[in-house]
mmCIF file as Biopython writes it, N, C-alpha, C and O atoms, coordinates in Angstrom:
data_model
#
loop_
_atom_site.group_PDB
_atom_site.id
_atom_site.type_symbol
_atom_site.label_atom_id
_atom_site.label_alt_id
_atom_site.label_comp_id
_atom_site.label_asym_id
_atom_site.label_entity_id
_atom_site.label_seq_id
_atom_site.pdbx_PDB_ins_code
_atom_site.Cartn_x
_atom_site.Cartn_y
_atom_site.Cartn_z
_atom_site.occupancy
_atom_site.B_iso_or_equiv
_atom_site.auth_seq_id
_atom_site.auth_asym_id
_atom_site.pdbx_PDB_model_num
ATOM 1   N N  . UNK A ? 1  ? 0.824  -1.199 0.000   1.0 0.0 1  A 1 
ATOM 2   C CA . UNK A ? 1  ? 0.000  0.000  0.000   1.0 0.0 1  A 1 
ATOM 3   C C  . UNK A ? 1  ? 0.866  1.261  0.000   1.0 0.0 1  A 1 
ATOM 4   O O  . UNK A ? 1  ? 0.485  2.281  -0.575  1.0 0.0 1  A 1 
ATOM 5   N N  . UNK A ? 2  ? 2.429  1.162  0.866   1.0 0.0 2  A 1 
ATOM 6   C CA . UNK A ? 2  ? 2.989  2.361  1.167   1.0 0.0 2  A 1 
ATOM 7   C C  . UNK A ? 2  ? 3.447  2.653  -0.471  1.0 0.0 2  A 1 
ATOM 8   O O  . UNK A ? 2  ? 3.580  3.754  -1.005  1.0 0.0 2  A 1 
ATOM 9   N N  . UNK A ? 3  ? 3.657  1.192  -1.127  1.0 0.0 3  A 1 
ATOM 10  C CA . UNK A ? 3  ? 4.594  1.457  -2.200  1.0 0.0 3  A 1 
ATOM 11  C C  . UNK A ? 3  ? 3.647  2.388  -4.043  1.0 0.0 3  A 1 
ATOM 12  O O  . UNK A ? 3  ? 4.090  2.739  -5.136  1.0 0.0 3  A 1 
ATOM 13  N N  . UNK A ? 4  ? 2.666  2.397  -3.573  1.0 0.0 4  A 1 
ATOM 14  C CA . UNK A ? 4  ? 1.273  2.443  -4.429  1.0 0.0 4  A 1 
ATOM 15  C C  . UNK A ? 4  ? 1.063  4.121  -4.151  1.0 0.0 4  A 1 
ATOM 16  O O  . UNK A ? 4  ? 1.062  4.911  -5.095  1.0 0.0 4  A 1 
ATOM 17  N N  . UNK A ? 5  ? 0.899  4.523  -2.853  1.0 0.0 5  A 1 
ATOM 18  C CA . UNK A ? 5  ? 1.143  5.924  -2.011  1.0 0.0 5  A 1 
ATOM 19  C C  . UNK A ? 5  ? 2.534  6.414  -3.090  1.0 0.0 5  A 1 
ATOM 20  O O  . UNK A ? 5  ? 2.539  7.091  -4.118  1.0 0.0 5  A 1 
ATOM 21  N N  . UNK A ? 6  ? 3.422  5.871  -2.483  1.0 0.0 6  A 1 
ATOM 22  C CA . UNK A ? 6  ? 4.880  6.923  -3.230  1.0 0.0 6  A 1 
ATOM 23  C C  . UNK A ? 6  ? 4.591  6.856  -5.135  1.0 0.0 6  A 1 
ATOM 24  O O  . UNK A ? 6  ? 4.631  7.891  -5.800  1.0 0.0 6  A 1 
ATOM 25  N N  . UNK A ? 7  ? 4.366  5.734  -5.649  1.0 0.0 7  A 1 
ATOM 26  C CA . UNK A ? 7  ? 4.088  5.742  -6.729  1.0 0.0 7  A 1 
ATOM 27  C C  . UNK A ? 7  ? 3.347  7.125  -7.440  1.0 0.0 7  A 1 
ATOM 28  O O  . UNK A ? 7  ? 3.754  7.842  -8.354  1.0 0.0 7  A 1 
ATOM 29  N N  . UNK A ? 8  ? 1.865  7.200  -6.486  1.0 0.0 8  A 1 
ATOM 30  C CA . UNK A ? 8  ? 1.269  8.283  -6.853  1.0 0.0 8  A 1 
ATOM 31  C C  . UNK A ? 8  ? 1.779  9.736  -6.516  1.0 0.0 8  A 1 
ATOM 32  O O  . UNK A ? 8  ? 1.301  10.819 -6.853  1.0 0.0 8  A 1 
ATOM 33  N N  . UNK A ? 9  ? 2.668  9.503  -5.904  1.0 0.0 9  A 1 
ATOM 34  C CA . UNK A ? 9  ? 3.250  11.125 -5.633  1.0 0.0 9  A 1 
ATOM 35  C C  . UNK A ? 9  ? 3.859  11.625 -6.325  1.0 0.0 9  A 1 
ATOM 36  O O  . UNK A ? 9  ? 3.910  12.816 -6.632  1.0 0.0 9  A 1 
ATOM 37  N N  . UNK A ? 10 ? 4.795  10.166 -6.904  1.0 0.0 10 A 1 
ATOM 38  C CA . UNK A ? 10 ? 5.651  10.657 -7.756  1.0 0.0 10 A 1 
ATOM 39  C C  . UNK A ? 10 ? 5.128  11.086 -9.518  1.0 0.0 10 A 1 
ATOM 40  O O  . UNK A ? 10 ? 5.413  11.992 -10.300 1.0 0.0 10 A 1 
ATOM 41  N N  . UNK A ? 11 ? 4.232  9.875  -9.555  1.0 0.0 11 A 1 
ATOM 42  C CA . UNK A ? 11 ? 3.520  10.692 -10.859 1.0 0.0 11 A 1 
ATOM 43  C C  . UNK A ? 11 ? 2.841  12.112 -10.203 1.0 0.0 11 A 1 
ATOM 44  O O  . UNK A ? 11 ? 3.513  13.109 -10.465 1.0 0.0 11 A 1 
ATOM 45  N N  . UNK A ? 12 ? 2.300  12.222 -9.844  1.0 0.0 12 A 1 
ATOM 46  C CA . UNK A ? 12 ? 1.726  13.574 -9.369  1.0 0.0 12 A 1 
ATOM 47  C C  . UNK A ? 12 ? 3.099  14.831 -9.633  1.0 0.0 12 A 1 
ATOM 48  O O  . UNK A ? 12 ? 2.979  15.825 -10.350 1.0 0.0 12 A 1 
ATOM 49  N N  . UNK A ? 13 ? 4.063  14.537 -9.030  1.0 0.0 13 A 1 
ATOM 50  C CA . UNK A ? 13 ? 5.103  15.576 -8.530  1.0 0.0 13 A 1 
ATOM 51  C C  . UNK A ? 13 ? 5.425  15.877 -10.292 1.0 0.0 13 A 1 
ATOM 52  O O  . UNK A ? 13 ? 5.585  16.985 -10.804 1.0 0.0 13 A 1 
ATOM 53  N N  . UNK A ? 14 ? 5.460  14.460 -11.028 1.0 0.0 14 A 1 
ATOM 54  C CA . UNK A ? 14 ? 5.771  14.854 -12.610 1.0 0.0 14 A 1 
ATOM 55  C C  . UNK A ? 14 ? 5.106  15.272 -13.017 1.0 0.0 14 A 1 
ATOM 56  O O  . UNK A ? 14 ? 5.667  16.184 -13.625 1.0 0.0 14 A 1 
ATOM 57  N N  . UNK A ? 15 ? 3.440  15.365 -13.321 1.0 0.0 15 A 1 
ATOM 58  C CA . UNK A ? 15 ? 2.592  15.813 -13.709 1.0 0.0 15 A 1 
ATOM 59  C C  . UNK A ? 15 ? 3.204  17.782 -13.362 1.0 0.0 15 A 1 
ATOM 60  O O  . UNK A ? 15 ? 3.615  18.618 -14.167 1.0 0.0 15 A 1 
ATOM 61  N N  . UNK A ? 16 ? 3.051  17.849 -12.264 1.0 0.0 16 A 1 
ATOM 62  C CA . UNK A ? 16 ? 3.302  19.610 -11.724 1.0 0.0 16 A 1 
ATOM 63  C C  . UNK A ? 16 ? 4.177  19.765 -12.876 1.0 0.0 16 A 1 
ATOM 64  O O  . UNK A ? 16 ? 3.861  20.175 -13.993 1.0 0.0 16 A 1 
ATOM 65  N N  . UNK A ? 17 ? 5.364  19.369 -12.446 1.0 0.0 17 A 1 
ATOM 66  C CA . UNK A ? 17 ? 6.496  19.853 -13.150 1.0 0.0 17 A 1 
ATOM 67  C C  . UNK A ? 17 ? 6.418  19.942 -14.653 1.0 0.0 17 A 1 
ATOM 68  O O  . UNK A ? 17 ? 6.773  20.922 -15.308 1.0 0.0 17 A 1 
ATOM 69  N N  . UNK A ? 18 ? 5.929  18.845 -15.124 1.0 0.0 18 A 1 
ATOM 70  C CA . UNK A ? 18 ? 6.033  19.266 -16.610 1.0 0.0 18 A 1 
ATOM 71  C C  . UNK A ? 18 ? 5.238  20.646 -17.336 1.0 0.0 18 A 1 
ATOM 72  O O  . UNK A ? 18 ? 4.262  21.332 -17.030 1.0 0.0 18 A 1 
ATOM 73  N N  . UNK A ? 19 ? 6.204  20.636 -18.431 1.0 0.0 19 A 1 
ATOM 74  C CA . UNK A ? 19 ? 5.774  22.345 -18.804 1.0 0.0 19 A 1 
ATOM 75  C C  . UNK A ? 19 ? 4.852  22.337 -20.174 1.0 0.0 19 A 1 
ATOM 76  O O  . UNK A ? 19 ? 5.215  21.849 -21.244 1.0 0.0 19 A 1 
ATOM 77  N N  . UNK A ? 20 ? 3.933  22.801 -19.989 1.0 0.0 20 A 1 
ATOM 78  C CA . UNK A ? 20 ? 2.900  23.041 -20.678 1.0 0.0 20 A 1 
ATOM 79  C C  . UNK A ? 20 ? 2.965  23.940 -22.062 1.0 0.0 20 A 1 
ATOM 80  O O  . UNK A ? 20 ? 3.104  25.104 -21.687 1.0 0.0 20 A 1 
ATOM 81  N N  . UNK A ? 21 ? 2.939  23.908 -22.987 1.0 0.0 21 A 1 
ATOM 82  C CA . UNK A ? 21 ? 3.481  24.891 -24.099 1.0 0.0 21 A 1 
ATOM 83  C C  . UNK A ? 21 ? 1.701  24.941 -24.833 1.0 0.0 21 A 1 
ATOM 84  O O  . UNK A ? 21 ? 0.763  24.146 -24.872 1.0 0.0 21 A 1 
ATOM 85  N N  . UNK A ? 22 ? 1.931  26.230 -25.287 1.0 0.0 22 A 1 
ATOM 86  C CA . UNK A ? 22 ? 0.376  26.972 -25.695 1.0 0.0 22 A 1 
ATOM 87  C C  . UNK A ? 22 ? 0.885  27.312 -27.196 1.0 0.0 22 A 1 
ATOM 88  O O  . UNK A ? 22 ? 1.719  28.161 -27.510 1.0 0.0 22 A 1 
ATOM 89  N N  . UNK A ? 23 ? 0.077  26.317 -28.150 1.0 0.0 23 A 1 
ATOM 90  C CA . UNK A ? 23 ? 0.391  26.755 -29.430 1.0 0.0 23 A 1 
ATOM 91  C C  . UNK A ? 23 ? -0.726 28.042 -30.172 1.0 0.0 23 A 1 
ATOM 92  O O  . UNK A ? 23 ? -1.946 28.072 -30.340 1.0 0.0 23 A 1 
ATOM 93  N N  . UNK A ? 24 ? 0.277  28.918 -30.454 1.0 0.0 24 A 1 
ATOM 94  C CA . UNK A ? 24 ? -0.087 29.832 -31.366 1.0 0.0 24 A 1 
ATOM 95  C C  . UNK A ? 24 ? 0.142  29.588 -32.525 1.0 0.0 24 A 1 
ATOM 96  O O  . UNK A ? 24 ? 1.081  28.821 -32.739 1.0 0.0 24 A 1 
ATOM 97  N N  . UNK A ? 25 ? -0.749 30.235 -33.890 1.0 0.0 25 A 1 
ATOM 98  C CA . UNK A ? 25 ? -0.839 30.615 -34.972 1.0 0.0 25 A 1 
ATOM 99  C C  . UNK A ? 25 ? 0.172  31.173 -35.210 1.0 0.0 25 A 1 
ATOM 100 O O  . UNK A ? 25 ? 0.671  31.616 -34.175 1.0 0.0 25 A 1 
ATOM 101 N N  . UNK A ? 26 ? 0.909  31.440 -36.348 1.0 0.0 26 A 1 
ATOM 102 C CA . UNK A ? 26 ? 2.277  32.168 -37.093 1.0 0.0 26 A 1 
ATOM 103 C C  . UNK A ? 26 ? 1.511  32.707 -37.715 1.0 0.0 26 A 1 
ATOM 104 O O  . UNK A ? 26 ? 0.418  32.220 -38.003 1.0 0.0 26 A 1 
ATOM 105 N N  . UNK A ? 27 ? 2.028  34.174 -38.168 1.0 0.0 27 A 1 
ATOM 106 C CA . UNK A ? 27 ? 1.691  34.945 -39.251 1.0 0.0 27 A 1 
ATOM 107 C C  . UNK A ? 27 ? 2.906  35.287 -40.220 1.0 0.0 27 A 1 
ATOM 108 O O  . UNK A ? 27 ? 3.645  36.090 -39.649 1.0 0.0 27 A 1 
ATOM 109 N N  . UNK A ? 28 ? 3.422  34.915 -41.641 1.0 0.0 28 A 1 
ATOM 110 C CA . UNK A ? 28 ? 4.277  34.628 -41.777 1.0 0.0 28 A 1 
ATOM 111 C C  . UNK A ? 28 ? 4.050  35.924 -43.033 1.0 0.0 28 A 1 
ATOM 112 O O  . UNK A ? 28 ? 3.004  35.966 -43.680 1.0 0.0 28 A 1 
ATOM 113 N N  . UNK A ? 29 ? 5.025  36.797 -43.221 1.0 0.0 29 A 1 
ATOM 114 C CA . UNK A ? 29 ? 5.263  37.768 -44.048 1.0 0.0 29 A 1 
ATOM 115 C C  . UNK A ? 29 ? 6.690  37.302 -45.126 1.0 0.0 29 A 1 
ATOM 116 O O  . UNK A ? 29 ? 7.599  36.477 -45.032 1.0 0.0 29 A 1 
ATOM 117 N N  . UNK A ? 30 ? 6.315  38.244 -46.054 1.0 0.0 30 A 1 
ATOM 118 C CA . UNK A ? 30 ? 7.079  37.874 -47.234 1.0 0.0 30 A 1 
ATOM 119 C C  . UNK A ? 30 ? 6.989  39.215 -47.709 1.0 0.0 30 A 1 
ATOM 120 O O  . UNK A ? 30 ? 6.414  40.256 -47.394 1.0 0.0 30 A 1 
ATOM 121 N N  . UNK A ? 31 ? 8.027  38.667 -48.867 1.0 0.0 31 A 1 
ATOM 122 C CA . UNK A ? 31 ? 8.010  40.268 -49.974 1.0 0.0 31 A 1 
ATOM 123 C C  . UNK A ? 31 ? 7.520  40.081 -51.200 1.0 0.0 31 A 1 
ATOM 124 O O  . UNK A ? 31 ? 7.978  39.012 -51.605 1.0 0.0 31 A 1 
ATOM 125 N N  . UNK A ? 32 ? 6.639  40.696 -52.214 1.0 0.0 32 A 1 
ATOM 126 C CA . UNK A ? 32 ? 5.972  40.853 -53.031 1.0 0.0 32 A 1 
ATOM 127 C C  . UNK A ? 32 ? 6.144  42.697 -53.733 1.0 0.0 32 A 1 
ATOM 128 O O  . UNK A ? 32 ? 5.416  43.678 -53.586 1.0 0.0 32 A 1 
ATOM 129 N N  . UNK A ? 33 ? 7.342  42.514 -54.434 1.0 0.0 33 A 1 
ATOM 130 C CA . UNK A ? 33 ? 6.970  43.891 -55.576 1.0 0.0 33 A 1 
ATOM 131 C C  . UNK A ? 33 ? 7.095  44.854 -54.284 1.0 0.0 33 A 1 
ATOM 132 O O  . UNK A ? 33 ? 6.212  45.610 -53.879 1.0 0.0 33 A 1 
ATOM 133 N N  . UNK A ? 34 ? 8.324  44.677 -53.745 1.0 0.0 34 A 1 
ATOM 134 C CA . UNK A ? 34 ? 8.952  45.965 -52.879 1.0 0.0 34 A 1 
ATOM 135 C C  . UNK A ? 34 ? 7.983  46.108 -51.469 1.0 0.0 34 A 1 
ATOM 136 O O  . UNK A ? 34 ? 8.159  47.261 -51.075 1.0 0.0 34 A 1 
ATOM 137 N N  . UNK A ? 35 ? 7.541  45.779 -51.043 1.0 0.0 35 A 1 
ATOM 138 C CA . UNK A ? 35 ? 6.980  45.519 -49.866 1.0 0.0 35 A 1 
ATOM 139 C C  . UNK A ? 35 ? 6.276  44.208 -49.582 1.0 0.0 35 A 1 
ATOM 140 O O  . UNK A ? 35 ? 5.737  43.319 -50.243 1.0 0.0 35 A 1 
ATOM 141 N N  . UNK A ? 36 ? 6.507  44.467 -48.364 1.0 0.0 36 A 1 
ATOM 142 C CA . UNK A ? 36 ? 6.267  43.055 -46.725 1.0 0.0 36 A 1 
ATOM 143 C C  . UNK A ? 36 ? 4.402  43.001 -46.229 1.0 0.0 36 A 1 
ATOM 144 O O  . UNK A ? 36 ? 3.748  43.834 -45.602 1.0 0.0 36 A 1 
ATOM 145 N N  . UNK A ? 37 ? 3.996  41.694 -46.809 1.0 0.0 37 A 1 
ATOM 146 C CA . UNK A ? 37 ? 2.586  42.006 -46.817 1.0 0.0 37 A 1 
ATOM 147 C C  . UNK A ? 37 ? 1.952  39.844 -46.211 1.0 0.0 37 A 1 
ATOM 148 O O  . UNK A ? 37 ? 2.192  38.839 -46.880 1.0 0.0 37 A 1 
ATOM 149 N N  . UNK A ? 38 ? 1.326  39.879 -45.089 1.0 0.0 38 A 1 
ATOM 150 C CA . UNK A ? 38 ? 0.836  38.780 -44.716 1.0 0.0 38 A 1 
ATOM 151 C C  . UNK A ? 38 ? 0.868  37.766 -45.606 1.0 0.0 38 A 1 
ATOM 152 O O  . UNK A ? 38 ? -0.101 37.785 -46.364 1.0 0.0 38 A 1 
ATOM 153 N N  . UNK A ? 39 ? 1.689  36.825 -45.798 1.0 0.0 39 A 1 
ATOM 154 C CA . UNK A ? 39 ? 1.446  35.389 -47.135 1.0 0.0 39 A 1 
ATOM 155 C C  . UNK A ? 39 ? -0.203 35.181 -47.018 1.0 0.0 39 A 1 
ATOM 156 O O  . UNK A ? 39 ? -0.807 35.354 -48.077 1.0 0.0 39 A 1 
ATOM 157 N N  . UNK A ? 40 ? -1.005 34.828 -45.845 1.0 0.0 40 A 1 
ATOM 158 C CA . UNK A ? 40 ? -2.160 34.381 -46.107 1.0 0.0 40 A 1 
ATOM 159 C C  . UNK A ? 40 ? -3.170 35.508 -46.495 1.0 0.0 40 A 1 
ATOM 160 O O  . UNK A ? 40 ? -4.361 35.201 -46.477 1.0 0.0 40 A 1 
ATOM 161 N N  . UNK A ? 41 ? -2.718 37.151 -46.945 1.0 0.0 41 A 1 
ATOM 162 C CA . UNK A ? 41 ? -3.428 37.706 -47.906 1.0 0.0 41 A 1 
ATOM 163 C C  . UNK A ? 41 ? -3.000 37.817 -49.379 1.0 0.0 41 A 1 
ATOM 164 O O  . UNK A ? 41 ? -3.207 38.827 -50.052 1.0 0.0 41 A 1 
ATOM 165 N N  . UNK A ? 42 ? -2.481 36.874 -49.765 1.0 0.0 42 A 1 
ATOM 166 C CA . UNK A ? 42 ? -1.688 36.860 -51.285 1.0 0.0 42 A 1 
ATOM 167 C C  . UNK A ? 42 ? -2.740 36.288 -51.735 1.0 0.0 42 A 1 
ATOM 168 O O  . UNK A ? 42 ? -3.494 35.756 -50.921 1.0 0.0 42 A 1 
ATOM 169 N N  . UNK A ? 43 ? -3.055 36.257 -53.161 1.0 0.0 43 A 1 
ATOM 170 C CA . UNK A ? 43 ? -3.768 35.536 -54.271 1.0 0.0 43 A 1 
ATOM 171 C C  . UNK A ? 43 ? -3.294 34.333 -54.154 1.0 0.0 43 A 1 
ATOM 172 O O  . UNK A ? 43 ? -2.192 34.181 -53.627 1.0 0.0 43 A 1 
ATOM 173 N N  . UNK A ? 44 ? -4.106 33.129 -54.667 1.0 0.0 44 A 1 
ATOM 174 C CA . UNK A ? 44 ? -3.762 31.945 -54.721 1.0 0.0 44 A 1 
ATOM 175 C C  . UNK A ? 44 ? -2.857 31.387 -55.373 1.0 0.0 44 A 1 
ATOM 176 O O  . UNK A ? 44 ? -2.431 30.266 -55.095 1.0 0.0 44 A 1 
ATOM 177 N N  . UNK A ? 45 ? -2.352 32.262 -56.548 1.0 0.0 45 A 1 
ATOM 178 C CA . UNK A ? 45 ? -1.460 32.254 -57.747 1.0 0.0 45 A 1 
ATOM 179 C C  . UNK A ? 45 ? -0.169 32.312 -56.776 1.0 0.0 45 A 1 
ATOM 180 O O  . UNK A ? 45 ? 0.603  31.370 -56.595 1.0 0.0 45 A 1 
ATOM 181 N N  . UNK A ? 46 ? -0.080 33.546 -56.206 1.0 0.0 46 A 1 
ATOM 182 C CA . UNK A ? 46 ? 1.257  34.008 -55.501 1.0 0.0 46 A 1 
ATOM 183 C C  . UNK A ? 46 ? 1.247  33.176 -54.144 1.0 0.0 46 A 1 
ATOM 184 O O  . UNK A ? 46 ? 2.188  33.429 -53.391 1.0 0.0 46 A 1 
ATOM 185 N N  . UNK A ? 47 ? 0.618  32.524 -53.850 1.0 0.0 47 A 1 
ATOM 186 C CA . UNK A ? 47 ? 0.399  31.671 -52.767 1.0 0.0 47 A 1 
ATOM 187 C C  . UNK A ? 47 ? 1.605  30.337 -53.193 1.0 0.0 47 A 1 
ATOM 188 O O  . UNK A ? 47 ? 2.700  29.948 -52.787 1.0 0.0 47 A 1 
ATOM 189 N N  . UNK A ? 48 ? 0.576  29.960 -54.292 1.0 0.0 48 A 1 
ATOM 190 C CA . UNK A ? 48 ? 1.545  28.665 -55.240 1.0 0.0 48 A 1 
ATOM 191 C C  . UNK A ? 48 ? 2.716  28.953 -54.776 1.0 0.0 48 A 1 
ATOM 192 O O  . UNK A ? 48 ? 3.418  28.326 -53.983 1.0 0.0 48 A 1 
ATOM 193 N N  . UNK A ? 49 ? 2.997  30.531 -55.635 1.0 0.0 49 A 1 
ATOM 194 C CA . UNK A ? 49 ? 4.482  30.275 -56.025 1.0 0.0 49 A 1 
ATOM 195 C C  . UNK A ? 49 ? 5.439  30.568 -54.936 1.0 0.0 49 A 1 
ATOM 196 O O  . UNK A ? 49 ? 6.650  30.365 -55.032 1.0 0.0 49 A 1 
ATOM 197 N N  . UNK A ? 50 ? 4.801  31.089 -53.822 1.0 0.0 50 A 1 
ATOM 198 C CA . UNK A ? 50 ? 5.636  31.164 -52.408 1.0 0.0 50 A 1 
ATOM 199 C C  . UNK A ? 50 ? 5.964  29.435 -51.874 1.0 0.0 50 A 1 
ATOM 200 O O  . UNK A ? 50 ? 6.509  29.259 -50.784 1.0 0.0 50 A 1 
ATOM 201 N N  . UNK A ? 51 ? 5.684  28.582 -52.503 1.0 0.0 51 A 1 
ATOM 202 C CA . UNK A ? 51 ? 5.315  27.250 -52.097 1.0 0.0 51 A 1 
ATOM 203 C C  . UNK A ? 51 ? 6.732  26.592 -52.532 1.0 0.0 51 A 1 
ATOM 204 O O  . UNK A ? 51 ? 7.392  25.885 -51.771 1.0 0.0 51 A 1 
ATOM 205 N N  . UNK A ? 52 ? 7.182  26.980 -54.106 1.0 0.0 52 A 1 
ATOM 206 C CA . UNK A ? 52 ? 8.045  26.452 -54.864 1.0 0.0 52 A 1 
ATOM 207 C C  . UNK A ? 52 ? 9.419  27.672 -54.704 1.0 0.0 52 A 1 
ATOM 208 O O  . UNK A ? 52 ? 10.405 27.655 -55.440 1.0 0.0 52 A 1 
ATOM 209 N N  . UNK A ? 53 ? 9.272  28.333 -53.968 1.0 0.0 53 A 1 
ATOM 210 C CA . UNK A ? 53 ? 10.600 29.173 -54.089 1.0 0.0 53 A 1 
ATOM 211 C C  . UNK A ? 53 ? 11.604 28.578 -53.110 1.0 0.0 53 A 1 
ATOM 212 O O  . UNK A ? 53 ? 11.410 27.954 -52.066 1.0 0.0 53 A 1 
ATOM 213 N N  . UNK A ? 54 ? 12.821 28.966 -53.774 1.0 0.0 54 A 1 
ATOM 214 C CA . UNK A ? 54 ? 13.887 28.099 -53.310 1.0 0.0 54 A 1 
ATOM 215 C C  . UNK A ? 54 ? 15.076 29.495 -52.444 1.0 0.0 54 A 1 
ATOM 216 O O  . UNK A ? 54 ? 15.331 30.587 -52.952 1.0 0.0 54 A 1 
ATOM 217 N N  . UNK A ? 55 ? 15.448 29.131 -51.471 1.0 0.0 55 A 1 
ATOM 218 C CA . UNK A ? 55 ? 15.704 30.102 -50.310 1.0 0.0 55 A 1 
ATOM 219 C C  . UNK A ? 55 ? 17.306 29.808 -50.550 1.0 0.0 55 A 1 
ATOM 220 O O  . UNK A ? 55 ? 17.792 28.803 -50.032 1.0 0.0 55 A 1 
ATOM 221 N N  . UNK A ? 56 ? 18.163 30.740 -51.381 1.0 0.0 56 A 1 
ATOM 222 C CA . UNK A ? 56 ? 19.754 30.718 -50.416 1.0 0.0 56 A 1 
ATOM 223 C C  . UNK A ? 56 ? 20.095 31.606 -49.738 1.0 0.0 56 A 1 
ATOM 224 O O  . UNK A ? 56 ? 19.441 32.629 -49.939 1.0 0.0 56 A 1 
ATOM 225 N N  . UNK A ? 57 ? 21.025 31.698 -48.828 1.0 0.0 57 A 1 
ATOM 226 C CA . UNK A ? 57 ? 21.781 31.904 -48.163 1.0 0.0 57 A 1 
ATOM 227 C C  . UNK A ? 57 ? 22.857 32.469 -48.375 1.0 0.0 57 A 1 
ATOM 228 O O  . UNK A ? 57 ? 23.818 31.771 -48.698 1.0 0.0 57 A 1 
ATOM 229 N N  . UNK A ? 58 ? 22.998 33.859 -48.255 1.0 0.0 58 A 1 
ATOM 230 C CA . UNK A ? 58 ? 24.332 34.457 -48.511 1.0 0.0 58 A 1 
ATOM 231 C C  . UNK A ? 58 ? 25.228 34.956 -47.391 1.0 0.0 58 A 1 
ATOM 232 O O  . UNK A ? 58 ? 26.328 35.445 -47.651 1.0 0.0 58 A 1 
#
């Protein structure tokens, strides 16, 4: 019985401790023709092609 007692404490004590993370939404901006404008207000066209662009690194 004592060993059933510590068992539950110890899940309990892990339960507290672990850390809880709260997912948010991203709002992800881009550039389009000289200005920085929300990707999810682009046309579907320019949507595509934000899909297939290829990112280097300089």
């Amino acid at each position: 019985m004592q060993e059933r007692v510590m068992v539950e404490r110890r899940r309990s004590e892990r339960a507290a401790s672990s850390v809880r993370v709260k997912a948010v939404p991203v709002e992800v901006y881009s550039r389009i023709v000289g200005y920085y404008r929300p990707v999810q207000n682009w046309n579907d066209g320019k949507k595509e092609e934000f899909k297939d662009r290829k990112y280097v690194k300089l």
